[in-house]
N, C-alpha and C positions, 0 to 999 in steps of 0.2 A: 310636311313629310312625317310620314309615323314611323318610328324607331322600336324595337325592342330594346329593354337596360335588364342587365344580368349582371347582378352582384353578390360576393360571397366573404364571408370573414376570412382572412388567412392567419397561419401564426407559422413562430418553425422557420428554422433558415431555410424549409423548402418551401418556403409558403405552401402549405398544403393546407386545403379548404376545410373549416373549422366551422359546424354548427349550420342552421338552416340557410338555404340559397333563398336572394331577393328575385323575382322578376316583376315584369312590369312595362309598358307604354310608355311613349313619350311620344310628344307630338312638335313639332319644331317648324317654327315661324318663320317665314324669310322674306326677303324683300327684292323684288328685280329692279334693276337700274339702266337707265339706257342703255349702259353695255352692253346688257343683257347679261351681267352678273348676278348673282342672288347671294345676297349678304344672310346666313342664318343670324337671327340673335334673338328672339324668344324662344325659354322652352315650358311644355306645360305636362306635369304628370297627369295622366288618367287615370281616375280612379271612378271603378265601376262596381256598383252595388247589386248581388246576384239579387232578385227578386221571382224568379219565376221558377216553377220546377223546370222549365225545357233545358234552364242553364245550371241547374245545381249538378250536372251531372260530365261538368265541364272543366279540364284544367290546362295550363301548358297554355294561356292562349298567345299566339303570336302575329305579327303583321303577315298577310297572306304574298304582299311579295307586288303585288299591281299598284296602278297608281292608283291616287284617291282620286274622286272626282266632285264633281260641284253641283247641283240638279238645279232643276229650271225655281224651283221654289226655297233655291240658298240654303238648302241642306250637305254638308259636306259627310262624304259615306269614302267607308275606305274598308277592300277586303281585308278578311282576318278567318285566321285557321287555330283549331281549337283541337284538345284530344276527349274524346268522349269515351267514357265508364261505361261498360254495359255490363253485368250479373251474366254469367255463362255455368253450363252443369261443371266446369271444372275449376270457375273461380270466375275472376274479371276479367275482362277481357279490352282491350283499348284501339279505338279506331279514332282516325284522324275526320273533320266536320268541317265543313265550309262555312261562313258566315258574313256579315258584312257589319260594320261598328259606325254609327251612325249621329249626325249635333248640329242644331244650328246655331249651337253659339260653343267654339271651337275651344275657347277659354272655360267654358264652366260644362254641364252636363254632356254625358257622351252615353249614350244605349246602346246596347248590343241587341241583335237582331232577334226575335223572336224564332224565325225559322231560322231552316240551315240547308246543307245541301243532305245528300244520302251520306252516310258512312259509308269509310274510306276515300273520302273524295277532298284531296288538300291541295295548295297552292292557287286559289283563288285569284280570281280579275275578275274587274264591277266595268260595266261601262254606264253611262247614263241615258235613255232614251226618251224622246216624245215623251208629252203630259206626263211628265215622272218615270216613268218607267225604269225599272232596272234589269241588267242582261250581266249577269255570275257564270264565268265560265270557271270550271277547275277539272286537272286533273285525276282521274278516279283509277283505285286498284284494274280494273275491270280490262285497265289498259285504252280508254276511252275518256274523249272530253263532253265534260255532260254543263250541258248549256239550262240555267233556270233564267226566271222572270218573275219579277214582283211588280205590284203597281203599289205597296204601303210600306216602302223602304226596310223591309223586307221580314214582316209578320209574318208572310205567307209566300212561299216559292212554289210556281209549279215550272217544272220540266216541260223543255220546249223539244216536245218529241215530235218527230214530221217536219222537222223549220231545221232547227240549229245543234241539236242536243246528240249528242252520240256521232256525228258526221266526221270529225276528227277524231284523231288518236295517236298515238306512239308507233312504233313497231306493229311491222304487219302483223310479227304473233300477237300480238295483244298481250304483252306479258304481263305488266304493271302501271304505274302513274308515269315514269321516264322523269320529264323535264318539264319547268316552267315556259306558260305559252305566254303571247302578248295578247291584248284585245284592249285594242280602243276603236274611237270613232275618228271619223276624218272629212271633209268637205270637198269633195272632189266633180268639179264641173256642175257648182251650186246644185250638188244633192249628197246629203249626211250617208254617209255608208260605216257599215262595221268591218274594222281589216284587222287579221286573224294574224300570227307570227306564229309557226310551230317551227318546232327541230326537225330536219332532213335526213333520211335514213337512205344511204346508198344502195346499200343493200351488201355491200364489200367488208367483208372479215368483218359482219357482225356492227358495224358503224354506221 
């Protein structure tokens, strides 16, 4: 399970937050038992080294909210949502990035993805598909859910426009991002499908 930890120094009988905020990853071990309880008790910080310009321009990163998943060549990948810097004529300007954080050995090295989705596009879900495959859904400003695909755990994303990408959404206006969707996979009547969870809009006083 990947965690965000957000820590601050206090002082002051109000405790009021004193000097620079900590964040950061965690990734938490657990164990299932026939009950089907899961005992947490390892935890392991992430610590990730920017190396590439795509990420230097990257902050605020945080878990994107989906489960993690496992791929056919024991890679464990887990969405994550980042705020990206961009230079505008009136200053900076900050939009939120999709990405997915990626290791096959869960204990030591963890990479973050090369690619990412469009700007403005946050709240991430990875599913895992066929020969590797990965399927990133997030919801985007545009008010639409934009479906990508990578087959190199996730160098490279192209948008699955005409299949999956844009087909859902939020509110009929298209306002904005709305809510967290589900997407996983499932085995039903021995053939693998992807099943989608959105928020339902009655269309009554606006809900």
């Amino acid at each position: 399970m990947l965690l965000g930890n957000y820590s601050a120094a206090l002082h002051g009988a109000g405790g009021v937050a004193a000097g620079a905020d900590s964040r950061g990853l965690l990734l938490v071990k657990g164990n299932a038992s026939d009950g089907k309880k899961i005992g947490w008790s390892e935890n392991f910080v992430l610590s990730l080294t920017v190396t590439i310009e795509e990420h230097k321009s990257l902050s605020r990163l945080i878990g994107g909210g989906g489960n993690g998943v496992l791929t056919a060549d024991g890679t464990l990948v887990f969405p994550v949502q980042a705020t990206k810097k961009k230079a505008t004529g009136e200053g900076t300007a900050e939009k939120a990035v999709s990405l997915v954080l990626h290791s096959s050995d869960p204990a030591g090295t963890w990479r973050l993805s090369k690619g990412m989705s469009a700007e403005g596009c946050s709240s991430p879900s990875v599913v895992a598909w066929e020969d590797n495959k990965l399927f990133m859904m997030a919801a985007c400003e545009d008010g639409r859910r934009r479906v990508y695909e990578s087959d190199d755990k996730g160098e490279t994303w192209t948008e699955a426009l005409g299949t999956l990408s844009r087909v859902w959404g939020d509110a009929p206006a298209r306002g904005g991002p709305d809510v967290q969707s589900g997407f996983i996979t499932a085995l039903i009547d021995e053939r693998r499908v992807l099943l989608v969870t959105l928020p339902l809009h009655s269309g009554e006083n606006g809900k």
